[in-house]
N, C-alpha and C positions, 0 to 999 in steps of 0.2 A: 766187248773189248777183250782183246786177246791177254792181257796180264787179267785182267781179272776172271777171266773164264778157268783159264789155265796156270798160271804161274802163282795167283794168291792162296789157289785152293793149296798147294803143295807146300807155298810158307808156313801155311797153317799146319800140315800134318808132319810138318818137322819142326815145327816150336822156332822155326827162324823170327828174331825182333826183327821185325820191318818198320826203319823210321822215313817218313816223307814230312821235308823241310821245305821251306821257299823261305826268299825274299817278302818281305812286307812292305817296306820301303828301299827306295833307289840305292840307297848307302849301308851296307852293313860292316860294322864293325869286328876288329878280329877277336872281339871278347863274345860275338855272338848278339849284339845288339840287332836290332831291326829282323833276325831269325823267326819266323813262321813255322811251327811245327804245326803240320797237318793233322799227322794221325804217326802216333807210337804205340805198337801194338803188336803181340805176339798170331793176334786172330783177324788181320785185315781184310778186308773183303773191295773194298774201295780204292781206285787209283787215280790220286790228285794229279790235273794236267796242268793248273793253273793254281799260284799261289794269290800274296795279298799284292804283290804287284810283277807283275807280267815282263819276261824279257819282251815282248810286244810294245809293251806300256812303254819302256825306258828307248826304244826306236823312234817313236811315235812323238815320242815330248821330244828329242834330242834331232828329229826330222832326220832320220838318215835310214839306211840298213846296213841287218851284217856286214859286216867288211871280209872280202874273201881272203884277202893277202895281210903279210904280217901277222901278231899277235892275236890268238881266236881269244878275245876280250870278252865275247859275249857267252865262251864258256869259263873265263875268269869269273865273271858279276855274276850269272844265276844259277853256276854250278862251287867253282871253287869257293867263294866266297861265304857260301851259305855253308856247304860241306865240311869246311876246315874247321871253324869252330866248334862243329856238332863234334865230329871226330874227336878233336882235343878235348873235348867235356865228356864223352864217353869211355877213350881209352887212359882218360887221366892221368899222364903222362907215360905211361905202360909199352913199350915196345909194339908194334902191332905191324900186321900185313895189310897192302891194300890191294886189291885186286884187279887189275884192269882184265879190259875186254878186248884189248887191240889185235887185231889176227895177224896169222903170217904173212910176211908181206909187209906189214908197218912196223918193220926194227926202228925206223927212223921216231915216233911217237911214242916209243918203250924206250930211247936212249933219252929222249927231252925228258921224259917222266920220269926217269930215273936220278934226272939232277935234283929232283925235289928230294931223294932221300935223306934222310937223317939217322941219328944212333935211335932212332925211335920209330921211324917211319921206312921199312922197306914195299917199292912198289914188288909187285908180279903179273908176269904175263902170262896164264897158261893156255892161251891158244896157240902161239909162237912158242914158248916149248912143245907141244904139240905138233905143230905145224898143221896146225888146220886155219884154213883161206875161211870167210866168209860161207860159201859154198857146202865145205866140210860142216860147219857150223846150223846151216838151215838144215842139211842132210837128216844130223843127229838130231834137230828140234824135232824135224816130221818124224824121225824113226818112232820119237818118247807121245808125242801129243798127237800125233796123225794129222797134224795142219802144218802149213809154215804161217810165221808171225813176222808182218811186216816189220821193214826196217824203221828202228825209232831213230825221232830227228823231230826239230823243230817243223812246221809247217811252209817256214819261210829260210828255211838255211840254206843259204847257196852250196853248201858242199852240197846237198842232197838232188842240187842238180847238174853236178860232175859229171855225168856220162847217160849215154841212150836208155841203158836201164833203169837207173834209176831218178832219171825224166819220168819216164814213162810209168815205172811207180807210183810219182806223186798229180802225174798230170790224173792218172786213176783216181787218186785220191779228190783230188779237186770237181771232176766229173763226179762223180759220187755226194761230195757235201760242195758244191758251188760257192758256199757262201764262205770257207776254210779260204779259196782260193782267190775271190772277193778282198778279203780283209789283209791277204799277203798282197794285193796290189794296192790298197790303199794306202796301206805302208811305201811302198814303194813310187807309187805315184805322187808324195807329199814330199818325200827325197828329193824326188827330181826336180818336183815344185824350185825346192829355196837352191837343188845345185843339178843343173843339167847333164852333169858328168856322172850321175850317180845310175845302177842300174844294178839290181838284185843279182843276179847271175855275171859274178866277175867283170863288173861293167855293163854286162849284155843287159837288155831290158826283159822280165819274165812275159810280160805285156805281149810283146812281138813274139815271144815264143809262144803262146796260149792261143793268138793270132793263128802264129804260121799253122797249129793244128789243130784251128776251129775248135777249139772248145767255147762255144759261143752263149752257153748255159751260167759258164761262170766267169763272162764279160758282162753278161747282160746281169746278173749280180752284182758285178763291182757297180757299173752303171747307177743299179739302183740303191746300194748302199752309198756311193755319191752323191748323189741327189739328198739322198735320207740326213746329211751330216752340215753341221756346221760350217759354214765356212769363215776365213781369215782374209784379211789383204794383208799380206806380208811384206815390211821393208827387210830386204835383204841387203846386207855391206860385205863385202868379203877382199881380206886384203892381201896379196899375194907376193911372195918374199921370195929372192933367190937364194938358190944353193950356197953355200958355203963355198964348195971344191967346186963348183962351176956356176959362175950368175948368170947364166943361159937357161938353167932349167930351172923350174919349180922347186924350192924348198921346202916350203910349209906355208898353209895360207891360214889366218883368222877371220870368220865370221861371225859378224852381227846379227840378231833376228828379232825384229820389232813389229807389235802388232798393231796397223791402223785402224782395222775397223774387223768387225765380226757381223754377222748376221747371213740369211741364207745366200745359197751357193750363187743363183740366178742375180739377187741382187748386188751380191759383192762384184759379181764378172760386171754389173752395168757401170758400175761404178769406177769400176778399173778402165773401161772400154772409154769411157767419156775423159775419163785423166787422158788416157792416151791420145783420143782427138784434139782434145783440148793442147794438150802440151807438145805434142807432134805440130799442129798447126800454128803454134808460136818460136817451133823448134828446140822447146828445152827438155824434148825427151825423144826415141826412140823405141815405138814398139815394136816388138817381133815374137812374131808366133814358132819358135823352133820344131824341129822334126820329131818331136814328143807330143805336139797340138799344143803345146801350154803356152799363153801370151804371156809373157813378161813386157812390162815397159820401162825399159834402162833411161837412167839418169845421166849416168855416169859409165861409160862400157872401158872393159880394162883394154892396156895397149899392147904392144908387140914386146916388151921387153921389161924385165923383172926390177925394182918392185915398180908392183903395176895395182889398182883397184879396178872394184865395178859394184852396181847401186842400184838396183833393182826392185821392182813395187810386180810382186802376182798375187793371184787368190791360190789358195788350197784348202783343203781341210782345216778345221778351225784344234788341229790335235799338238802341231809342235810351240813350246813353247818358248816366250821371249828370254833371249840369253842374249851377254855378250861380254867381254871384258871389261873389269874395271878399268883397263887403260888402255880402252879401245880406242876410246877419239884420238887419244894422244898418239896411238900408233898410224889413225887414221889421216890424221893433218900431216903426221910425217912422210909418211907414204903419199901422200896426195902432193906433196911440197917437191921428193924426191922424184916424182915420173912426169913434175913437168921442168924441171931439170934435164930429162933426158934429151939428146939431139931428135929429133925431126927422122922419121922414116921415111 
């Protein structure tokens, strides 16, 4: 591994503290509760990838992925969250620098960063002082180590697949270890599962990308890490609200997720497949296989105009877990009461 070959030997010969924290549980508090220290140590040798529980972990139970747009939440919960507390228990309320890595080129994530400041906390950018790009930056890594060191990024973060480079970076990466590239579509194939709309790469699916360029080493992985896992029949409810400043579009929806039955994948799919005959042939449901392969068999399918619901029974991975509102039903009688209310299309 490249830190540890290169970057820890040098910690060590300048006495830099190297602390490595995680999350242990889903929820950390701002006093430092739920914090994982891995290893605090002036002589590290070791670089923790995964703590006591995984930003993987917290996708996985919550069925979803990254979200590419709005709020990057998922470097609030396994980086801020963990970090801020360590920090304020370190610099003890003491004035202190912190240093980011942002290059030239992203003024815009040095001016956000910057709102964090306080009479105690000044951010810094020195590669934008600088004015060194990415590029500038791998330059100077080759000049000192004679390697360049891949770009760090989760395995599964859509920034990371922003552009042909560094696609093609990770698609390397996945060819290489199969089973890395495996467990990012499991994730993301269990997404899709409970919401069709969902897709790793800003909507797109990674799936069809890995497709479009045969890398068929590490489908046939996912494949059989499928096979290998638990599976769910998931009731899905999801109920969907208009806008405020326009009830034409999408507001915000709330979902339900209830689990019917678990056991392996082969038999949950028969069981599902026989609901559907069954309930197709008496007409109180509707299955359909969308352009993902995934059979869902609706119940209830939402309508042309807001608020609207839908009611849905598929299998997936037996990974995300039953959630829903305490006042769900209550929202859901309402909604359901409200869209048959509506005029006739």
């Amino acid at each position: 591994m490249a830190v540890e070959e290169h970057i820890l030997p040098r910690v060590v010969a300048a006495g830099i503290r190297f602390i490595q924290v995680a999350r242990g549980q889903r929820h950390v508090t701002t006093a430092g509760d739920g914090v994982v220290v891995l290893s605090d140590s002036r002589t590290p040798t070791r670089l923790y990838i995964e703590g006591g529980y995984s930003l993987y972990q917290e996708m996985t139970e919550a069925g979803t992925v990254p979200q590419s747009g709005g709020a990057r939440l998922c470097s609030v919960h396994a980086k801020g969250d963990v970090l801020d507390p360590v920090i304020a228990r370190i610099t003890r309320g003491h004035p202190y620098r912190h240093v980011m890595g942002f290059e030239a080129g992203e003024q815009r994530r040095a001016d956000k960063d910057a709102l964090f400041n306080t009479d105690r906390r000044t951010g810094e950018y020195p590669l934008i002082d600088w004015g060194w790009s990415r590029a500038d930056a791998i330059d100077y890594t080759r000049s000192i180590l004679g390697t360049s060191v891949g770009k760090s990024a989760c395995t599964f973060c859509p920034f990371s697949f922003a552009n042909k480079s560094s696609r093609a970076e990770n698609f390397a990466r996945y060819a290489e270890a199969p089973e890395v590239g495996a467990r990012t579509l499991l994730m993301e194939h269990l997404a899709l599962a409970l919401n069709p709309a969902q897709g790793l790469v800003g909507g797109r699916r990674l799936i069809g990308m890995l497709r479009e360029h045969q890398l068929d080493n590490v489908l046939d992985a996912f494949g059989a890490i499928l096979d290998s896992h638990e599976h769910a029949i998931y009731e899905i409810r999801r109920i969907l609200r208009p806008r405020k400043t326009d009830p034409t579009k999408l507001g915000n929806a709330a979902r339900s997720v209830r689990i019917r039955g678990r056991g392996p994948r082969a038999s949950m799919h028969n069981i599902l497949g026989r609901l559907a005959a069954d309930g197709a042939a008496q007409n109180k449901v509707r299955p359909d296989i969308g352009d993902d392969g995934i059979l869902r068999v609706y119940q209830h399918e939402r309508g042309p105009a807001f608020p609207t619901v839908e009611r849905y029974f598929v299998v997936a991975p037996a990974l995300a877990l039953p959630k829903e509102h305490a006042n769900f039903d209550q929202w859901w009688t309402q909604a359901l009461a409200a869209e048959a209310m509506q005029p006739a299309a």
